[in-house]
N, C-alpha and C positions, 0 to 999 in steps of 0.2 A: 439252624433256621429251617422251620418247614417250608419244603417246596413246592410253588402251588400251580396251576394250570389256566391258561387267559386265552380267552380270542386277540389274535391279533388280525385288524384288517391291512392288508396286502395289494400293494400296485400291481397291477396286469404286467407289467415288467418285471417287476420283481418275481411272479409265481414264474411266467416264462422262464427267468433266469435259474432261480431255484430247481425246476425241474429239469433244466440240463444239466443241473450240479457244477452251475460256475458261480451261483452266491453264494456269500457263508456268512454278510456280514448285513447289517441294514442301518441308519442315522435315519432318529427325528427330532424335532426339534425340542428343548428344554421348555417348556412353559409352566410360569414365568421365567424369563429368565433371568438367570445369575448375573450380581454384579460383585465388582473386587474393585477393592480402595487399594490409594497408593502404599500403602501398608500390606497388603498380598491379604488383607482379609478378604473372604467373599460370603456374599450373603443369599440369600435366595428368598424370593416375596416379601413381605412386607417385615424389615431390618430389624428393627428398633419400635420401644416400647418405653416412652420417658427417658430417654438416653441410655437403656440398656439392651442389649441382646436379646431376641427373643431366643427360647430354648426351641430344639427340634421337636416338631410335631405331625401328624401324618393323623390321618388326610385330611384336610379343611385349609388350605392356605401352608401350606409349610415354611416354617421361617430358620435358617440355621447361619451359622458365622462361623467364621475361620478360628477364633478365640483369640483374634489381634496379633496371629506370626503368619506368614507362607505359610499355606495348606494345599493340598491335591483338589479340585474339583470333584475328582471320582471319588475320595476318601470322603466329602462332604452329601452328596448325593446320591453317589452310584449305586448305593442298599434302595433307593428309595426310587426307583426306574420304573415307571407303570410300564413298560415292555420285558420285565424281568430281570431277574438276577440270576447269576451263577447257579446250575441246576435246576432252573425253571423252564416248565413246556409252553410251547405257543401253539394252540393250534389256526394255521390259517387261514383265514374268511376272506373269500375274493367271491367277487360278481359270479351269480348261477342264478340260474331256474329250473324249474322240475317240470320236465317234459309233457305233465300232462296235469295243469291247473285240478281237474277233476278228483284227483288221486295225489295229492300233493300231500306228504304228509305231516308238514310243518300249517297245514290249515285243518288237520284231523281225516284225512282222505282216503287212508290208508295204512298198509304197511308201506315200508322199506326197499325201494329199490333201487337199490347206487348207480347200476348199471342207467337208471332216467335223468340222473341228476349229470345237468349240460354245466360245463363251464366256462364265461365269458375266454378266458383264453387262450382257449383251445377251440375254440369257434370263428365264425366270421360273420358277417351283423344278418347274411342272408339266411344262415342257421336255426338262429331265435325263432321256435313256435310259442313264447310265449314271453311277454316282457320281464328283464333283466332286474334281479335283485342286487341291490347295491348289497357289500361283502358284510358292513353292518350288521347285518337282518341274516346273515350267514347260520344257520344252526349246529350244534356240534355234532350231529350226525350226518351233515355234510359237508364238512370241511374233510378234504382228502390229503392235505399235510399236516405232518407233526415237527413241531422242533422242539428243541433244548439248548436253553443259553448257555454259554460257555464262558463267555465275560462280556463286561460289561465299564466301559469309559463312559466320561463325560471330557468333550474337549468343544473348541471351533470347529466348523464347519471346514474349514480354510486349514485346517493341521491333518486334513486326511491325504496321506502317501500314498505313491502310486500301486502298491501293494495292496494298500484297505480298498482301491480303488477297485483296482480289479477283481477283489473281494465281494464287494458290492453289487458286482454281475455288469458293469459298467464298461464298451465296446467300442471298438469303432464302428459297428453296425449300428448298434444303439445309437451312439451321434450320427449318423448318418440318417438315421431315420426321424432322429431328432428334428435336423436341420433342414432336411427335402422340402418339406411345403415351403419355408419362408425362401428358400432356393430356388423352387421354381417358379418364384414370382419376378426373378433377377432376367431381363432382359439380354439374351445372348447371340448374338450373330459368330459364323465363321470368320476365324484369319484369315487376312489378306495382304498382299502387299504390291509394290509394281517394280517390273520389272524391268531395265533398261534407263533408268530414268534418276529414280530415288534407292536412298538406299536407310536401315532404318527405321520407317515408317514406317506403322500398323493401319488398317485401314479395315470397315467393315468392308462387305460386298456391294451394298447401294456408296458410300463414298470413293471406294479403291473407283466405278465405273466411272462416276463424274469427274475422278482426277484424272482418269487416262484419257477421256473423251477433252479434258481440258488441253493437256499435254500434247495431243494431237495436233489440237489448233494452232502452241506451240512451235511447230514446227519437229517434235518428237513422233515419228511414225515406229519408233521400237518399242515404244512404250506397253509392255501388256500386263492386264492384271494375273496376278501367280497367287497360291496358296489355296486356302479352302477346304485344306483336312486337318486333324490332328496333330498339331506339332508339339514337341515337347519344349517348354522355354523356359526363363530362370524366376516365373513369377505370372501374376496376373498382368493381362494386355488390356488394352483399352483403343477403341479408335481415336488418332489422335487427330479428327474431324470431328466427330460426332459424341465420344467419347461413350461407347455405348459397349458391354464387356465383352471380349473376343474371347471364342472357346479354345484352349491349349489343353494341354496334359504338364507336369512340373518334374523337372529334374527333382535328384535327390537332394540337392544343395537347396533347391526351394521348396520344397516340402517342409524342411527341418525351418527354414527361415519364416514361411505361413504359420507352421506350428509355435515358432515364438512368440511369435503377434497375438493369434489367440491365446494362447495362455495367460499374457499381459494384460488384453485388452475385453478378451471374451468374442463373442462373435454376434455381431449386432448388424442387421441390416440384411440385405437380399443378397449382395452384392459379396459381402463375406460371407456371407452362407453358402452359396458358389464356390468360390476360392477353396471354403472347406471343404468342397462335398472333391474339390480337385484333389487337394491335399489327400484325401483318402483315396483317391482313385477310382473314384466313379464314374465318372467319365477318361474315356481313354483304356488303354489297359488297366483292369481293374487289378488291385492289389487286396481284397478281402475273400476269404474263404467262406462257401455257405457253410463251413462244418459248424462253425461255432464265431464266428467274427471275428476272428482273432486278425489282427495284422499281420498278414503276412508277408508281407514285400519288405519290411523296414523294421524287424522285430525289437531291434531295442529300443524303438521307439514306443513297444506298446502300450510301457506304463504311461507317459506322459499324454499317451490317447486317451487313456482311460480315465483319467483325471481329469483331461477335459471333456469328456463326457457326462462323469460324473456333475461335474460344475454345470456344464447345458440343463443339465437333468434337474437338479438343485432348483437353478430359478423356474424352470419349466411350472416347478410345484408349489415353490414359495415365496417366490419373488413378485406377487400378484398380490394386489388388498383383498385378504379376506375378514369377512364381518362377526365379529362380536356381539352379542347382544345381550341385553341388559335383563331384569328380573320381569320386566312386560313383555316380552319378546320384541322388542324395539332392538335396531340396530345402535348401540352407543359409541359405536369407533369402530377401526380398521387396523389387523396387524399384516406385516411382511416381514419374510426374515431372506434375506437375497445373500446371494454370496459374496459379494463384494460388499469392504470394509468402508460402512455409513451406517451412520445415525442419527434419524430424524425427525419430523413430525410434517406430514403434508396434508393434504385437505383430497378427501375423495369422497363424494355424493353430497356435499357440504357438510361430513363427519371427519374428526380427526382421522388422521393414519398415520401411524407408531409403523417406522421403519427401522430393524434391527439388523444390522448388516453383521455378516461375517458371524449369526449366533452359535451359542453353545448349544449343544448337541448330543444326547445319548448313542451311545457309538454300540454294537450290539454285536456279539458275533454267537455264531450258533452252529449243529449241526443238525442234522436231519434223521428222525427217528423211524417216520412212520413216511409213505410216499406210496 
């Protein structure tokens, strides 16, 4: 099979990651996607044709089947990967501009000069002299990576190993950077507690005052409030007044026990966004290296970090309705494919939304030619 040459456009993470040489691997999404009958047949776009099979076709609608026994998904689609196959180049298109509109030579301005050509992520937004081209619009005399697939799967989203994961250029810096905004929206006061008195109870700084000034009244004159720095403890605190979240650092027994929950549960809310940013040690002694994000305090942990970064990351991107539109350019419906195992039909902007939970996925690995 002759081997051909594609733009592929590229997340601002992902080039990041690539250029440290910790991706090798990238997932997107199947569309349409495959379906498999209780029979392990699978089909892909529109099945059947008067009760029969349609044959394999490319490109317009592709229609293929198992031929009625268990079949591989990769053996049914994986030749037919608009991100390439085995011995195909990518070159990648990410966010740039040419430093001087004037001389820009994708609008006829000039010659060539690589050295003008800025790229979103190697930049920072006060950088930009001139507005940001989406990777799209990228030309192939500015795309400064090269790849070549190596292989190529079709699987769920949900069947990537902590290995593909960390593949994927997928960190615990990544989650962490992930997770900070919706973290520091989580309301956090200092531990507290009192001393002389109770024993046990957590308490912020405004409640620990008005217990002891109560206790006073009491007839308790040893009563003082204590705490107020970093303690390490077996978990998330809460005031048990106010219930408002008290800042700790987590043993290693709670790290592992956080990290279960999220994996389970994902991490949803301010509150566990927190929790996690502890879990990784961002507050307190920190446990991440600037070399490369690697965990380092708790290393055999780091596939199962990566994994769940990976998954942050996932919905980050695709867990959101985005718009389809029809032959008028009118909006006709909404898809999402989220990592978590649901499928549904919901109503967003009063248009359907097609919720594909847990899809199937071109799984991609490659290495790096040209850099």
């Amino acid at each position: 099979m002759k081997t051909k040459e594609r733009g592929w456009p590229a997340y601002q993470h992902e080039v990041l990651a690539i250029l440290a040489g910790r991706q090798m691997q990238f997932r997107r999404v199947i569309k349409p996607q495959p379906q498999q009958s209780k029979n392990g047949r699978f089909t892909w776009g529109t099945p059947y044709k008067l009760g029969k099979p349609m044959p394999p076709r490319i490109p317009g609608g592709p229609r293929f089947c198992g031929g009625g026994k268990k079949v591989s998904i990769t053996d049914l689609i994986g030749e037919y990967c608009p991100y390439g196959v085995p011995g195909d180049r990518l070159r990648v298109r990410e966010t740039w501009q040419y430093e001087d509109a004037e001389y820009d030579p994708a609008l006829g301005g000039g010659p060539i000069y690589p050295e003008r050509i800025w790229y979103r992520a190697d930049c920072i937004e006060e950088d930009a002299k001139q507005p940001w081209r989406p990777s799209i619009h990228m030309p192939r005399w500015a795309s400064r990576l090269l790849l070549e697939v190596t292989d190529v799967r079709a699987e769920r989203v949900q069947e990537i190993s902590e290995e593909d994961a960390i593949a994927e250029g997928a960190s615990a810096r990544l989650l962490g950077n992930l997770i900070e905004p919706l973290a520091n929206r989580c309301k956090v006061k200092p531990l507290h507690w009192i001393n002389g008195a109770e024993d046990g109870v957590n308490y912020c700084n405004v409640c620990a005052g008005k217990r002891v000034r109560k206790l006073h009244k009491q007839e308790k004159p040893d009563a003082f409030v204590d705490g107020g720095g970093n303690f390490e403890e077996t978990g998330p605190k809460f005031c048990d007044t106010c219930g408002v979240v008290l800042d700790c650092s987590y043993t290693d027994r709670a790290v592992k026990e956080e990290l279960d929950h999220f994996e389970e549960y994902g991490i949803e809310g301010s509150t566990n966004a927190y929790s996690a940013l502890n879990m990784l040690g961002w507050h307190g002694n920190p446990i991440l290296t600037e070399r490369c994000g690697d965990w380092a305090y708790m290393p055999e942990l780091t596939g199962r970090v990566s994994r769940l970064a990976f998954r942050i990351l996932w919905d980050s991107i695709y867990a959101k309705p985005k718009p389809t539109m029809d032959g008028k350019g009118n909006v006709s419906h909404y898809n999402s494919y989220p990592w978590e195992e649901i499928t549904e039909t919901r109503t967003h902007r009063s248009k359907p939304w097609y919720v594909y939970g847990n899809p199937y996925v071109f799984a991609n690995t490659f290495k790096v030619v040209k850099q």
